[in-house]
C-alpha positions as CSV (number, residue, x, y, z in Angstrom):
1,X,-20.8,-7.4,-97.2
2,X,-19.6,-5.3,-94.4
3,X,-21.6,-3.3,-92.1
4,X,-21.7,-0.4,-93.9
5,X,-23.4,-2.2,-96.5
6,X,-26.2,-4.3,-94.2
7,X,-29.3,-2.9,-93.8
8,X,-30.4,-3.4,-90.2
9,X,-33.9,-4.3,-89.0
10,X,-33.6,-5.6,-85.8
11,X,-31.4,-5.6,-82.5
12,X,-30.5,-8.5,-80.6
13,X,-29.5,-7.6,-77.2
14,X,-27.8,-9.5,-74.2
15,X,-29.4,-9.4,-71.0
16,X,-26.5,-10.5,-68.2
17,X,-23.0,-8.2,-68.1
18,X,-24.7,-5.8,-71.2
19,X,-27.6,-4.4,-69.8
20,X,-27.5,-5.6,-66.2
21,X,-24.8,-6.0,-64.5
22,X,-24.0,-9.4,-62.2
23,X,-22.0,-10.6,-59.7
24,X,-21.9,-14.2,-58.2
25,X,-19.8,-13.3,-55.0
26,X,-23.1,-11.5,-53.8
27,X,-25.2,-14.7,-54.3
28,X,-22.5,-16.5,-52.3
29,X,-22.4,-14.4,-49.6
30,X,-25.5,-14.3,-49.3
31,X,-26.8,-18.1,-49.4
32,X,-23.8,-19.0,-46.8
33,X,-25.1,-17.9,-43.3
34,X,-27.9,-20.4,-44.4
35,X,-25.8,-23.4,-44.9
36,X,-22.2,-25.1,-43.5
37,X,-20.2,-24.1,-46.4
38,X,-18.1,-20.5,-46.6
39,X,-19.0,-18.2,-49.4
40,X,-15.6,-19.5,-50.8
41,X,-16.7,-22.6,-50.6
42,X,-20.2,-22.6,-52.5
43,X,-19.2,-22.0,-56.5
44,X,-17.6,-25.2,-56.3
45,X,-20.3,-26.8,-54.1
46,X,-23.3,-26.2,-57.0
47,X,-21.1,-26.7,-59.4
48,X,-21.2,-30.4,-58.1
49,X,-24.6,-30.4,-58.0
50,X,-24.6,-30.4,-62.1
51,X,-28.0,-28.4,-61.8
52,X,-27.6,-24.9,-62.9
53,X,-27.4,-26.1,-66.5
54,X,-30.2,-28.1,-67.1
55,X,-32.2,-25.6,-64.9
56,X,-31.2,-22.9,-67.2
57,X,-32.3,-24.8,-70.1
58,X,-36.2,-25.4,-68.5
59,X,-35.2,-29.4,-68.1
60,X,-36.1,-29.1,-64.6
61,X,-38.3,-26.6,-62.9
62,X,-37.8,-23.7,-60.3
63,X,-39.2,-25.5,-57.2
64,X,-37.0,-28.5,-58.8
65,X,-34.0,-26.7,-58.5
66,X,-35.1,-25.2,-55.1
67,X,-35.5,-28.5,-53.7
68,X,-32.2,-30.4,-55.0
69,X,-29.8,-27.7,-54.7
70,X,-31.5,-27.0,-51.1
71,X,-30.8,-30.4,-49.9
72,X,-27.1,-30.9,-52.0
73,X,-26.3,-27.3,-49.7
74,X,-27.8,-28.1,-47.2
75,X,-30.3,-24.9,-47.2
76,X,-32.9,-24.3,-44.6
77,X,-34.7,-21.2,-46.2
78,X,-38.3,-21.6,-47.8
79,X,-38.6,-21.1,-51.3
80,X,-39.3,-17.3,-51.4
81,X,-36.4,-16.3,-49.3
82,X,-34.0,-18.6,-51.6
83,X,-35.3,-17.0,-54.5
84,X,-34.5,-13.8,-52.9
85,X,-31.0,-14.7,-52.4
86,X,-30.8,-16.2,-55.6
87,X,-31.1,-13.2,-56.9
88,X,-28.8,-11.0,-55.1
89,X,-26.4,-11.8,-57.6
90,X,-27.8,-8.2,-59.9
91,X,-26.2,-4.8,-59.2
92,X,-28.7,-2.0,-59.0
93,X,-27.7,0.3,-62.1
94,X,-27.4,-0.6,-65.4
95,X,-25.0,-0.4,-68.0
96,X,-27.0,0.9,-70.7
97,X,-29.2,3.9,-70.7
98,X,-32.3,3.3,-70.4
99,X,-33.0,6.4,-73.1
100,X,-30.8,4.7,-75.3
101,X,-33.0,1.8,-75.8
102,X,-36.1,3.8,-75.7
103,X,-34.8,5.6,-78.7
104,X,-33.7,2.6,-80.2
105,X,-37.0,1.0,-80.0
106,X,-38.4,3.6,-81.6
107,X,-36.4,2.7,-85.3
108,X,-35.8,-0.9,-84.7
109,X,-37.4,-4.0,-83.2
110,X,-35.3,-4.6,-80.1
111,X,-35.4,-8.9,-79.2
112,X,-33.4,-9.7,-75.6
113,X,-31.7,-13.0,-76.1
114,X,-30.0,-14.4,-72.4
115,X,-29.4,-17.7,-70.9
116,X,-30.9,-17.2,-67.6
117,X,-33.4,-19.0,-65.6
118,X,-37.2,-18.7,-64.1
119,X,-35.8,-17.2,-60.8
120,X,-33.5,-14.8,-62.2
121,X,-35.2,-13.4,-65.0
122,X,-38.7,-13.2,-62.8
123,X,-36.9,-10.7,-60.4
124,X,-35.2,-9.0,-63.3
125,X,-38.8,-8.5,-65.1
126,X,-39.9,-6.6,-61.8
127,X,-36.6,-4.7,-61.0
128,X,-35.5,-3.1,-63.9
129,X,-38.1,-1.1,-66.3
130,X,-36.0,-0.5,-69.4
131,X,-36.9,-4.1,-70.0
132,X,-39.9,-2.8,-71.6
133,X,-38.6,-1.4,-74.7
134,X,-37.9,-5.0,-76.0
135,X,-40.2,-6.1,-78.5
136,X,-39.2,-10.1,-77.7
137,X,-37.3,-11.9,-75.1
138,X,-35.8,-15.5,-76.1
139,X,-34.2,-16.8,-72.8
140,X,-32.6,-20.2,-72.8
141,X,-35.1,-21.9,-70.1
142,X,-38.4,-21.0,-72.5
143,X,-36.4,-22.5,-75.7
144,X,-34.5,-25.1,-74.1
145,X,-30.9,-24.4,-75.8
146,X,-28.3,-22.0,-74.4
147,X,-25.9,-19.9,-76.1
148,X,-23.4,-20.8,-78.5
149,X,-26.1,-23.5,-79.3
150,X,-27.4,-22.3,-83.1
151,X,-31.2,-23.1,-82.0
152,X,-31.3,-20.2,-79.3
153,X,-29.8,-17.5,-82.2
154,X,-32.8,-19.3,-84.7
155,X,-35.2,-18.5,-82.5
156,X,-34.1,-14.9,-82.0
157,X,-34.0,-14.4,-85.8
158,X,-37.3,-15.5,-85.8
159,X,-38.2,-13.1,-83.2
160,X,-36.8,-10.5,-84.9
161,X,-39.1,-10.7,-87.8
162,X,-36.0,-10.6,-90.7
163,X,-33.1,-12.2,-92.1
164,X,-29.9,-13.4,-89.8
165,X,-28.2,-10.4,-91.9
166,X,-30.4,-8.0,-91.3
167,X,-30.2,-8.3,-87.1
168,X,-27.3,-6.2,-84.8
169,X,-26.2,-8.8,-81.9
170,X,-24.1,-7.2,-78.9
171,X,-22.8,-10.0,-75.9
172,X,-20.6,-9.9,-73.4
173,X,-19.2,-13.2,-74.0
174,X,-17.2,-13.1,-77.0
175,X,-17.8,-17.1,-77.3
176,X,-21.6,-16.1,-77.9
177,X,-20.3,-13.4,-80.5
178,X,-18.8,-15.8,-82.3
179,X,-21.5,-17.7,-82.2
180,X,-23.9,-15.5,-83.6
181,X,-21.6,-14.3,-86.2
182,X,-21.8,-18.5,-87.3
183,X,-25.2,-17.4,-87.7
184,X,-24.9,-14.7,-90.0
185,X,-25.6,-12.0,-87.5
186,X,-23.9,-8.9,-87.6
187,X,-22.4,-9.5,-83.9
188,X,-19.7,-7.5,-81.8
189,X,-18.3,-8.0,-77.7
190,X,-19.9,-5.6,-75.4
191,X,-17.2,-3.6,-73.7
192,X,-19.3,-0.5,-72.6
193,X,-22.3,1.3,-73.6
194,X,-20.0,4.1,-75.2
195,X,-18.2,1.4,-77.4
196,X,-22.0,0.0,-78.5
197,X,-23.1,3.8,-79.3
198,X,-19.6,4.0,-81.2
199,X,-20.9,0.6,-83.2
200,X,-24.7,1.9,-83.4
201,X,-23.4,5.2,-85.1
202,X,-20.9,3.1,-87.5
203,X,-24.5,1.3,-88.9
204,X,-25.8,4.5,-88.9
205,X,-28.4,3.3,-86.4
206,X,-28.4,5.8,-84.4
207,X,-27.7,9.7,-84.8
């Protein structure tokens, strides 16, 4: 069956690079006046740490992760301020309209689907307001699994109220594509939102 032929309920959506755009220079640059190491130096530092993972997956909480990566860097800032700088790492605009989703979510059930973690995705909920067109949100540290793992796509079908066939799947990451299309979802890379209204319009799921 090809897309002209699905009928499509639901829209699964990436969060990180399709609707908000991020940069992990800026968390870098702007943990390193707070510790020993150069901005250069840090990507490799946490990655040492082996924490990000497990933290995105929920196996270890925020304050957790506060606390170990604070002492493995060497950070003197109280939780608040590193969850500030955490966070630095999101660019102000987005990279979708946010009428675009409003008129989406007024045909479809729109389901957010992102490996992310508490920290992140608490700032994004305040920041950026066209999160509120989505009807779900299945993020990697609420269902334990991370994309490509099949469990994460699972529980977004099962947000999305209707069969892996029947739901649209956009990502950045074209290893995630591929792993929703394993799936059965109807997936594509996210170059840009005019190459995802060019897709939309092919599915007729927009005008």
């Amino acid at each position: 069956m090809n897309h002209k032929e699905r009928m499509t309920n639901a829209l699964i959506l990436d969060l990180g690079n399709v609707l908000v755009a991020f940069d992990f220079t800026r968390g870098y640059h702007a943990l390193a006046p707070h510790t020993p190491f150069s901005p250069q130096d840090l990507p490799a530092r946490i990655a040492q740490t082996g924490l990000v993972l497990p933290y995105e997956r929920g196996e270890i909480s925020s304050r957790q992760f506060y606390q170990q990566l604070s002492e493995a860097l060497r950070l003197d800032l109280p939780y608040d301020r590193f969850c500030d700088l955490w966070s630095t790492i999101f660019l102000p605009d987005t990279l979708v309209p946010e009428a675009l989703l409003a008129d989406l979510h007024r045909r479809h059930r729109l389901v957010l689907l992102s490996n992310t973690n508490e920290i992140h995705f608490q700032m994004i909920h305040r920041t950026y307001p066209l999160l509120r067109h989505f009807d779900a949100r299945v993020l990697s540290y609420e269902v334990g699994a991370m994309k490509p793992d099949p469990r994460i796509y699972e529980e977004a079908v099962r947000q999305a109220g209707c069969s892996p066939q029947e739901c649209f799947y956009t990502d950045d990451v074209l290893e995630f594509v591929e792993g929703g299309r394993r799936c059965g979802l109807d997936a594509v890379p996210f170059t840009g939102a005019a190459e995802l209204e060019r897709q939309l319009r092919l599915r007729r799921l927009l005008d």
